[in-house]
C-alpha positions as CSV (number, residue, x, y, z in Angstrom):
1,X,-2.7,-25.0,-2.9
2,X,-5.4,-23.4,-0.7
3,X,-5.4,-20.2,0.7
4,X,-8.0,-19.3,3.3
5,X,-8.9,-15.6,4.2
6,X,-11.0,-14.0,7.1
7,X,-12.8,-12.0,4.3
8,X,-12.0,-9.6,1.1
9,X,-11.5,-6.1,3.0
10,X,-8.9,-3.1,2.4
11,X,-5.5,-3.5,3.7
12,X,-1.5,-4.7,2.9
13,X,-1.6,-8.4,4.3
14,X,-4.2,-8.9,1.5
15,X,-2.8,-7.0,-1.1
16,X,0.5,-8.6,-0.2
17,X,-0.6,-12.2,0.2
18,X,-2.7,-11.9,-3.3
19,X,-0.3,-11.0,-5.4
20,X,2.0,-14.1,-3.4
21,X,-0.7,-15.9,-5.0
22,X,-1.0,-14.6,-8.2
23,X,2.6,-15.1,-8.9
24,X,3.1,-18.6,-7.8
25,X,0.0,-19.3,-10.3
26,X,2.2,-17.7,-13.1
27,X,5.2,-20.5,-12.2
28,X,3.1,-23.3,-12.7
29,X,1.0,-24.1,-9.1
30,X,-2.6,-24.9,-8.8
31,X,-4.3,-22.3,-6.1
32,X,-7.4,-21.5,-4.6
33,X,-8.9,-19.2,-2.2
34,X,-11.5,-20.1,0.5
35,X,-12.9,-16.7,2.2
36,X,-14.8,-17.1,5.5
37,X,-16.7,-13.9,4.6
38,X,-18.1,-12.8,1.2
39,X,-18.7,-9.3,3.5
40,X,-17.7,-7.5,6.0
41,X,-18.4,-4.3,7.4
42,X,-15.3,-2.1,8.5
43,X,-13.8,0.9,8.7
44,X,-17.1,2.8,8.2
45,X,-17.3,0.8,4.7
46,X,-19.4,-2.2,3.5
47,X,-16.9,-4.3,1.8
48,X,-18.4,-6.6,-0.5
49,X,-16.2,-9.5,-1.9
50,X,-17.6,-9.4,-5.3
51,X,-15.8,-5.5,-5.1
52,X,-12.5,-6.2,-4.0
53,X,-9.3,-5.5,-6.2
54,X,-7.6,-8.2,-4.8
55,X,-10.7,-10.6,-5.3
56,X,-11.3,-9.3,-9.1
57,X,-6.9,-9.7,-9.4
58,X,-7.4,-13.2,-8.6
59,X,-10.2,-14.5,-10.4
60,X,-8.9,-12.5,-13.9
61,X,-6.2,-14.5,-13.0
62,X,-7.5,-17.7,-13.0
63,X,-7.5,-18.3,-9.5
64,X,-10.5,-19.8,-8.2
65,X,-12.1,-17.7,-4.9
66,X,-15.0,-18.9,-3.0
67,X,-17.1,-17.8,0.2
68,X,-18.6,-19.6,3.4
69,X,-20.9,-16.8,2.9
70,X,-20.8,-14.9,6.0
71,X,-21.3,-11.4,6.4
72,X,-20.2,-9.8,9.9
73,X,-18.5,-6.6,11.2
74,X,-15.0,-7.3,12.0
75,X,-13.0,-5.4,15.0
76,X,-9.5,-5.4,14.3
77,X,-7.2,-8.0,15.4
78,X,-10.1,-10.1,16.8
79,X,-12.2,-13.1,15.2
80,X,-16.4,-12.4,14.6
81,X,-16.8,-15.7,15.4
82,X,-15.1,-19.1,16.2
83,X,-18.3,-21.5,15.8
84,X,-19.1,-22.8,12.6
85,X,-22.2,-24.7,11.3
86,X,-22.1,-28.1,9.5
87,X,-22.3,-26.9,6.2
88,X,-19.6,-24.7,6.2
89,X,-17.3,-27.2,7.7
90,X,-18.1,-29.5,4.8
91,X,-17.1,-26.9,2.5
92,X,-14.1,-26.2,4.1
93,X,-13.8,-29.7,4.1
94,X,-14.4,-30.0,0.5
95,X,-12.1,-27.0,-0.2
96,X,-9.0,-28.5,1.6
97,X,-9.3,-32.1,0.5
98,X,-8.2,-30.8,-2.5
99,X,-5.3,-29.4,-1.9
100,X,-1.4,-30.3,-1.2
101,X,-0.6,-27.6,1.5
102,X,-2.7,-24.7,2.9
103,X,-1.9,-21.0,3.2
104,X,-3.6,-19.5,6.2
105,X,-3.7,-15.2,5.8
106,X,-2.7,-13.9,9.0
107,X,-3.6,-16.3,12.1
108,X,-7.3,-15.7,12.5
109,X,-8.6,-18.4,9.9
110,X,-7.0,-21.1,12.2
111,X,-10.5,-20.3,14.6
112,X,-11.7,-22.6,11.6
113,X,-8.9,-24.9,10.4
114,X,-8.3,-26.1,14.0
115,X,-11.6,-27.7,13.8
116,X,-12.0,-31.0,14.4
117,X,-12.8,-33.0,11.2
118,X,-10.9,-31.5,8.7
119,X,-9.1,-33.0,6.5
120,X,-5.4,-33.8,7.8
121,X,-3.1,-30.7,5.6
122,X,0.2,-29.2,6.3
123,X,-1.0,-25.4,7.1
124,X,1.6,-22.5,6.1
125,X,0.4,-19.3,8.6
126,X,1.4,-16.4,6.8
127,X,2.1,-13.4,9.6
128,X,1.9,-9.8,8.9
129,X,1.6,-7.8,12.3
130,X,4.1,-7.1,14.7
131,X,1.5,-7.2,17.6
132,X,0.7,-11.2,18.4
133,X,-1.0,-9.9,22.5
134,X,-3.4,-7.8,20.6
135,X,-4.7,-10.3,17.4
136,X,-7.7,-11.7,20.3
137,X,-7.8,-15.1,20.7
138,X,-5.6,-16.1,17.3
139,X,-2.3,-16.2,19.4
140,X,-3.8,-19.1,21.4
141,X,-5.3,-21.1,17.9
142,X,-1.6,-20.6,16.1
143,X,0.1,-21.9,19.2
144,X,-2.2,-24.9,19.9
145,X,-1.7,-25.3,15.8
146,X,1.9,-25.8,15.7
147,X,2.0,-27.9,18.9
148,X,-0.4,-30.4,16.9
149,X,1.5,-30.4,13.9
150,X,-1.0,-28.5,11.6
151,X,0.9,-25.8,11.3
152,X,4.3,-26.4,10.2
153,X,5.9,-22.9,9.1
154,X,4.9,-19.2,9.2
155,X,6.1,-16.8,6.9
156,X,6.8,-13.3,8.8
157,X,6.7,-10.4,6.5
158,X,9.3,-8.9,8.1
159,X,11.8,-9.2,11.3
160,X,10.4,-7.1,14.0
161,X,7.4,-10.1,13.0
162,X,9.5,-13.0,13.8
163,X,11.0,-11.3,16.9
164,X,7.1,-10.5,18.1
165,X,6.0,-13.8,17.4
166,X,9.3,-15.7,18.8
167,X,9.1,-13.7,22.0
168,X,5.1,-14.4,22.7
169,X,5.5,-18.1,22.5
170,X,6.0,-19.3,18.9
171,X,8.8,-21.3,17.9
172,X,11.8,-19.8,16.3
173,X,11.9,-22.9,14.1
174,X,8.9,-22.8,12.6
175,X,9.5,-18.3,11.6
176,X,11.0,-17.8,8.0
177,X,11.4,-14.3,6.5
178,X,10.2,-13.3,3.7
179,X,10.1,-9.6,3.1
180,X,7.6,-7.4,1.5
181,X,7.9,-6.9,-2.4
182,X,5.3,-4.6,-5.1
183,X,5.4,-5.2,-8.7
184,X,8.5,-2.8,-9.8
185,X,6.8,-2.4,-13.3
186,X,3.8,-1.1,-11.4
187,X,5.5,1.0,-8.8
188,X,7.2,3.1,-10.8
189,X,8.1,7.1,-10.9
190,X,5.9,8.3,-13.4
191,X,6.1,12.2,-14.6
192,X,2.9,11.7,-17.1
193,X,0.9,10.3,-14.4
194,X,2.4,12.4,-11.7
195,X,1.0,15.5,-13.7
196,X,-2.4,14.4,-14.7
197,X,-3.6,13.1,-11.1
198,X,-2.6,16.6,-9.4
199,X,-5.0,17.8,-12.6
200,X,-7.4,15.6,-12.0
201,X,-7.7,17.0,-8.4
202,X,-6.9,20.6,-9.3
203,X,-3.7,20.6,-7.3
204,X,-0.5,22.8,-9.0
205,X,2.8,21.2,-10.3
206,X,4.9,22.4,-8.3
207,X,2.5,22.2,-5.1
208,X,3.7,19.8,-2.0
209,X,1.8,17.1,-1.7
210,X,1.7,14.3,1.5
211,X,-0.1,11.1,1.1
212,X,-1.3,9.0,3.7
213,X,-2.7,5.8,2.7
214,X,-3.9,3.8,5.2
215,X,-7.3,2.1,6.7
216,X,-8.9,3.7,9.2
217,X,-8.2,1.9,11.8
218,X,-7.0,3.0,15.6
219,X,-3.4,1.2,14.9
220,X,-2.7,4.0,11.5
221,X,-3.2,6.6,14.4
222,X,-4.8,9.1,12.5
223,X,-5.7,11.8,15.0
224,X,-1.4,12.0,15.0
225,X,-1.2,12.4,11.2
226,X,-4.5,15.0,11.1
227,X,-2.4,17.1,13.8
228,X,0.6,16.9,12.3
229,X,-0.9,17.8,8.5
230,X,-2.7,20.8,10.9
231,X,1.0,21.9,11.3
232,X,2.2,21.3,7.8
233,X,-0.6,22.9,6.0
234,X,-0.2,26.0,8.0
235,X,3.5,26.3,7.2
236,X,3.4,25.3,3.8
237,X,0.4,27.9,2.1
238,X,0.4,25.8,-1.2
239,X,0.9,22.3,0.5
240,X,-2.3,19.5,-0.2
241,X,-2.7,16.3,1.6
242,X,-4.1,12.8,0.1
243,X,-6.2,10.4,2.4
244,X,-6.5,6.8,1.2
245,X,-7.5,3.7,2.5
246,X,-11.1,2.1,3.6
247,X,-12.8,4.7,5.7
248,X,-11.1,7.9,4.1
249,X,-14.0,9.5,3.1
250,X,-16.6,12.0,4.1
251,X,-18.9,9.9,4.5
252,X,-17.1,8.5,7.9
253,X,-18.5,10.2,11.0
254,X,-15.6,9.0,13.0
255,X,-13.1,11.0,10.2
256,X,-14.9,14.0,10.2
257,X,-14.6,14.4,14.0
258,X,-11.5,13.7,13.9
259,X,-10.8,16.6,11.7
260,X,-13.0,18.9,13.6
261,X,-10.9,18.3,16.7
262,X,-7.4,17.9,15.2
263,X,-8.0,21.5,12.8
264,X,-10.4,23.5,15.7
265,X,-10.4,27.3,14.5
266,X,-7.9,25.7,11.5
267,X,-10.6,24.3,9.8
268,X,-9.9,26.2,6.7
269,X,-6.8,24.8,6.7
270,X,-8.4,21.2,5.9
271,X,-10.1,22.1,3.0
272,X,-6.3,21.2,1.3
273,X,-7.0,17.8,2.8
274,X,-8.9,15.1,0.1
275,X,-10.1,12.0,1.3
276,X,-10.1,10.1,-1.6
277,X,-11.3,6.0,-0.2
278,X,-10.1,2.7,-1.7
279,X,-8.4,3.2,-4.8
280,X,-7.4,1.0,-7.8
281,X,-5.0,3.0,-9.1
282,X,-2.5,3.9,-6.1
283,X,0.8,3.7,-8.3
284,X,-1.1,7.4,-9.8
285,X,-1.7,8.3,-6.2
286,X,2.1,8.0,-5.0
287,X,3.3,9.2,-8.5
288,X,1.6,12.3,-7.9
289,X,3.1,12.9,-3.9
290,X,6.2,14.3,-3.0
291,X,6.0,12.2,0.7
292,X,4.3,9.3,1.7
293,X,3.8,9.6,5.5
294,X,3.0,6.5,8.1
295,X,2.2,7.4,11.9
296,X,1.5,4.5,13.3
297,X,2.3,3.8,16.8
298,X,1.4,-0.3,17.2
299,X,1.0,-3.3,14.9
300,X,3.2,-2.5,11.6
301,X,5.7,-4.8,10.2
302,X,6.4,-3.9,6.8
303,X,4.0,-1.3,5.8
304,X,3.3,-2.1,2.3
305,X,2.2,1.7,1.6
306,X,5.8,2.8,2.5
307,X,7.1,0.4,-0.3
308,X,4.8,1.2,-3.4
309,X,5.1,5.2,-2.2
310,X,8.8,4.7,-2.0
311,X,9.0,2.8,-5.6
312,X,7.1,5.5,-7.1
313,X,9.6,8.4,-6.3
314,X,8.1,9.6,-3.2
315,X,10.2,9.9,0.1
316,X,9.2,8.1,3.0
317,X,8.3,9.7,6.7
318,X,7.6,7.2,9.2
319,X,7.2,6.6,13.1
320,X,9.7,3.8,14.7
321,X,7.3,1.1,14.3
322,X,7.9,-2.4,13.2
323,X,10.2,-2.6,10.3
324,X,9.8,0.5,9.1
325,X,13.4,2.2,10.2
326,X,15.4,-0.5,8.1
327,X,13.0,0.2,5.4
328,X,13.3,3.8,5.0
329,X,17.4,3.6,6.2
330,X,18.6,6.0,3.2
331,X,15.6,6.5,1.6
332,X,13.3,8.3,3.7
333,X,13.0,10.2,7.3
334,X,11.8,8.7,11.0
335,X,10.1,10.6,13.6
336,X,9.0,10.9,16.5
337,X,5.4,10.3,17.3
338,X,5.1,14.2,17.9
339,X,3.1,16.0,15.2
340,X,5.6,19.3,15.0
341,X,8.3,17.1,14.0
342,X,6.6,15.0,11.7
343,X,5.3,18.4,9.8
344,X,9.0,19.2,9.7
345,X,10.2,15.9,8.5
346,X,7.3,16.3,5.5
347,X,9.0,19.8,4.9
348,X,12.4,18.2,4.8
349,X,11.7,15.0,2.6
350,X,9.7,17.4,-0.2
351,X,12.6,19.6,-0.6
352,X,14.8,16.5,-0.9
353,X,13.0,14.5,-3.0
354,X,15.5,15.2,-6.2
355,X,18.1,14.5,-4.5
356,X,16.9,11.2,-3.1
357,X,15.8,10.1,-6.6
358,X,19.4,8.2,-7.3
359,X,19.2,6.3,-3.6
360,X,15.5,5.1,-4.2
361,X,16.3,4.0,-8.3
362,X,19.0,2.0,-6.5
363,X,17.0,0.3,-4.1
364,X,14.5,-1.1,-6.3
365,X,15.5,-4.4,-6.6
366,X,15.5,-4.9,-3.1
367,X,11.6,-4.3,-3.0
368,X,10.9,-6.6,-5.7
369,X,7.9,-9.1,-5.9
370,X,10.3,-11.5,-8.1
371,X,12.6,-11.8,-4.7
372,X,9.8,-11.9,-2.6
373,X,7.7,-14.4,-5.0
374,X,10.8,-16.8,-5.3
375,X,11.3,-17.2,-2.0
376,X,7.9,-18.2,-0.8
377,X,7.9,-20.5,-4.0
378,X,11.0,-22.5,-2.5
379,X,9.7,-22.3,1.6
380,X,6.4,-23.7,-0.1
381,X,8.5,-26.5,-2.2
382,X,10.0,-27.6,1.3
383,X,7.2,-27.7,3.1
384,X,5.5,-29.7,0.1
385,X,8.5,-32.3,-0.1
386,X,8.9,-32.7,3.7
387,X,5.1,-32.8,5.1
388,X,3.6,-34.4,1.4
389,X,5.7,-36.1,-1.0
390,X,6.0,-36.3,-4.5
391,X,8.0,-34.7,-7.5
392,X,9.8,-31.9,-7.1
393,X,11.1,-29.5,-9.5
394,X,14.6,-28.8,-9.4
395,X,16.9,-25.4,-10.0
396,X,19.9,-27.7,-11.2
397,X,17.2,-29.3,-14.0
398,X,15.4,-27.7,-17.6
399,X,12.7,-26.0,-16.8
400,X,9.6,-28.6,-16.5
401,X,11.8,-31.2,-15.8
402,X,10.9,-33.3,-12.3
403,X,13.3,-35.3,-10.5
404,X,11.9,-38.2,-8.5
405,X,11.7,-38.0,-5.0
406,X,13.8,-41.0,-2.9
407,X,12.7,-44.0,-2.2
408,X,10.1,-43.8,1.0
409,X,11.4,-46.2,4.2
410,X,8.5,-48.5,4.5
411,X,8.2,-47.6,8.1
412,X,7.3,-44.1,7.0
413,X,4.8,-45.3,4.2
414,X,1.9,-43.9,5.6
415,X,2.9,-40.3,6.1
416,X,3.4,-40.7,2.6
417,X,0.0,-41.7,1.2
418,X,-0.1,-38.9,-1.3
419,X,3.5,-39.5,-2.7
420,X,2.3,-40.9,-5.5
421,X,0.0,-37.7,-6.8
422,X,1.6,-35.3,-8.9
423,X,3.8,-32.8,-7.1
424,X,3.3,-29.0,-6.3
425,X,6.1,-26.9,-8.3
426,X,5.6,-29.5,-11.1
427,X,5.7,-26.2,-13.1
428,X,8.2,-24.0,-13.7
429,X,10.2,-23.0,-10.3
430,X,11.1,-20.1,-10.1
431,X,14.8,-19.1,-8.9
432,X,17.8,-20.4,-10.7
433,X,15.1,-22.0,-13.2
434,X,14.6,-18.7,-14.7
435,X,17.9,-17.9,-14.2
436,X,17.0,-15.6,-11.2
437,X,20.0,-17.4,-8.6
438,X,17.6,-16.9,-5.7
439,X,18.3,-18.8,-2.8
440,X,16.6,-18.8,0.8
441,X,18.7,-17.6,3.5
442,X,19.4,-20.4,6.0
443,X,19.0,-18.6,8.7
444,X,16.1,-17.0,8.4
445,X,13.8,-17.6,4.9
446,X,14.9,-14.4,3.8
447,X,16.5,-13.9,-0.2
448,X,20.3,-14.6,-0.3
449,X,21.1,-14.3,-3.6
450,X,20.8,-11.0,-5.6
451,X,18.7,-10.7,-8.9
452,X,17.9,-8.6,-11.8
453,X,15.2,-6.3,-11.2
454,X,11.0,-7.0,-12.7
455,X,11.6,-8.1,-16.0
């Protein structure tokens, strides 16, 4: 398996699609990463690949992760560049020939698989937006993808995804499913580490505490979320607020007018306000917040930061955007895109964060990356026996056990010139071969079958 990426910067899709990666590496698959960029410059941050959690995740991991070497400044939602010279072509090239089926992050690599050349690979899009209009030119490349047969599935991280994408153009056929899933032993509530983050910061026990972690990007909308924490710190004297994400530091020029503008003769007020950058280490962060706000207005799908915040005992406030209602339905609050009632929804959620504790414990398995790992394990199977060939490892069988695939009609021979090399899940599969009883929904890729939570 090869996964390509645009480049190693902060954000969810990544996060998400790495771990997807790492965990499929655990049941037994071969995977590698090809990124287009081995920097980029975003958000107000040089983002080297080399310094990337999800690169150094990877490669401890044994996955292999390599770089066409560019280094460019990427504007979100659109591609630096769609022309490629020969020798990164015949390293892509050299990349894909080895591989069964490739994993595309988001649409915007397919400026480069769609070149012609390549070698011949069934390509899995993996979708993670709920904007298609606004990702530049990538709509056009995925389209012109699947109506060539290169692209033969997308995975949509969540519904309002497949809706987006079904509605600009794509085929409904081709849109599976899968939600969003964090490792549960990771994501935890955490008292111990809840106390000695707020110390490390000098912020009280007992003391509210909102994060916001989130790139800054113009989708996040964070001139919304610096007027609403205007509000909220002026109501709540003892209150702090936690910025995280790539460009959530001082050292942003963009950020700090922001603040000026959003806090005016407040400014005083903002000095409750720490902008703390990338972090390693965000199941601390959440641990140590009584609410985990998101105020996006565009784009979102399933906001990964609602998740983790929500596993680690915090209660979710979010605007209407993308999935993030059905996400929060019981757990969390939903606002309005007006910053007085999100300050009052941060209020609200604080004070009930006890009693909320029983509904999120509850709701943990359905955020687990077992489900969500499982799932794109057995999408990726059928992709593997239907567009490849080869052995294929069965939930009825012992684990390691491969049953042979049928015979091949000789008219069909050719589209089956690799039936011969070993197949891709000859490892263990996960689902009921760990005794997991996960099953993809028919209908739409999603998880039918309920499991035991991370074990």
């Amino acid at each position: 398996m090869l996964s390509v990426y645009e480049g190693f910067f902060s954000g969810g899709a990544r996060i998400v699609h790495s771990d997807v990666v790492l965990g499929l590496a655990e049941g037994g698959q071969s995977h590698q990463v090809l990124s287009l960029h081995g920097e980029v410059h975003r958000e107000a941050t040089r983002q080297r690949m080399e310094d990337d959690h999800c690169y150094r995740a990877l490669t401890a991991g044994g996955v292999g992760v390599t770089s066409l070497g560019r280094s460019a400044g990427l504007v979100d939602g659109e591609l630096a560049a769609d022309v490629f010279s020969g020798p990164e072509l015949a390293e892509t090239a050299r990349s894909m020939a080895g591989a069964d089926v490739i994993l595309s992050l988001k649409e915007q690599p397919l400026a480069l698989l769609n070149q012609a050349g390549l070698p011949r690979r069934p390509v899995v899009v993996c979708l993670h937006r709920s904007d298609p209009e606004n990702q530049g030119p990538a709509l056009d490349e995925l389209k012109a993808a699947i109506a060539e047969g290169k692209v033969v599935a997308c995975v949509c991280c969540a519904e309002s995804t497949r809706a987006a994408y079904e509605a600009a153009g794509v085929p409904g056929e081709v849109l599976h499913v899968i939600p969003n899933g964090v490792d549960l032993l990771r994501f935890r509530p955490d008292a111990a580490a809840r106390l000695a983050f707020r110390a490390s910061l000098g912020i009280p026990a007992p003391a509210p505490v909102v994060v916001f972690a989130a790139r800054y990007a113009r989708m996040k909308n964070v001139p919304l979320f610096l007027r609403a924490a205007r509000a909220w710190l002026s109501r709540e004297p003892e209150a702090h607020v936690l910025m995280c994400g790539a460009g959530m530091t001082g050292e942003n020029p963009a950020l700090r007018a922001d603040i000026e503008t959003a806090f005016g003769e407040d400014r005083h007020l903002a000095d409750r306000i720490r902008l703390l950058g990338v972090r390693g280490d965000m199941e601390s962060v959440y641990a140590a917040a009584d609410v985990v706000a998101l105020t996006s207005v565009s784009g979102e799908a399933a906001p990964l930061c609602l998740i983790e915040g929500m596993m680690c005992g915090a209660v979710a406030v979010t605007t209407d955007v993308g999935d993030s209602a059905s996400i929060v339905d019981g757990l969390g609050l939903v606002t309005p895109p007006e910053p007085g009632a999100i300050a009052l929804a941060w209020s609200a959620a604080a004070a009930r964060r006890t009693e909320l504790s029983p509904a999120l414990e509850a709701a943990r398995e359905r955020f687990s990356r077992t489900r969500m790992i499982a799932a794109y394990a057995t999408l990726l199977d059928e992709v593997y026996a239907s567009h490849v060939g080869g052995q294929r490892v069965v939930a009825q069988h012992a684990v390691g056990d491969a049953v042979a695939p049928p015979a091949v009609p000789e008219d069909d021979a050719p589209s089956y010139a690799l039936a011969g090399e070993p197949g891709l899940l000859q490892g263990p599969l996960f689902g009921d071969v760990l005794g997991l009883g996960v099953g993809l929904d028919p209908h739409h890729g999603g998880v039918g079958e309920e499991i035991a939570d991370e074990l």
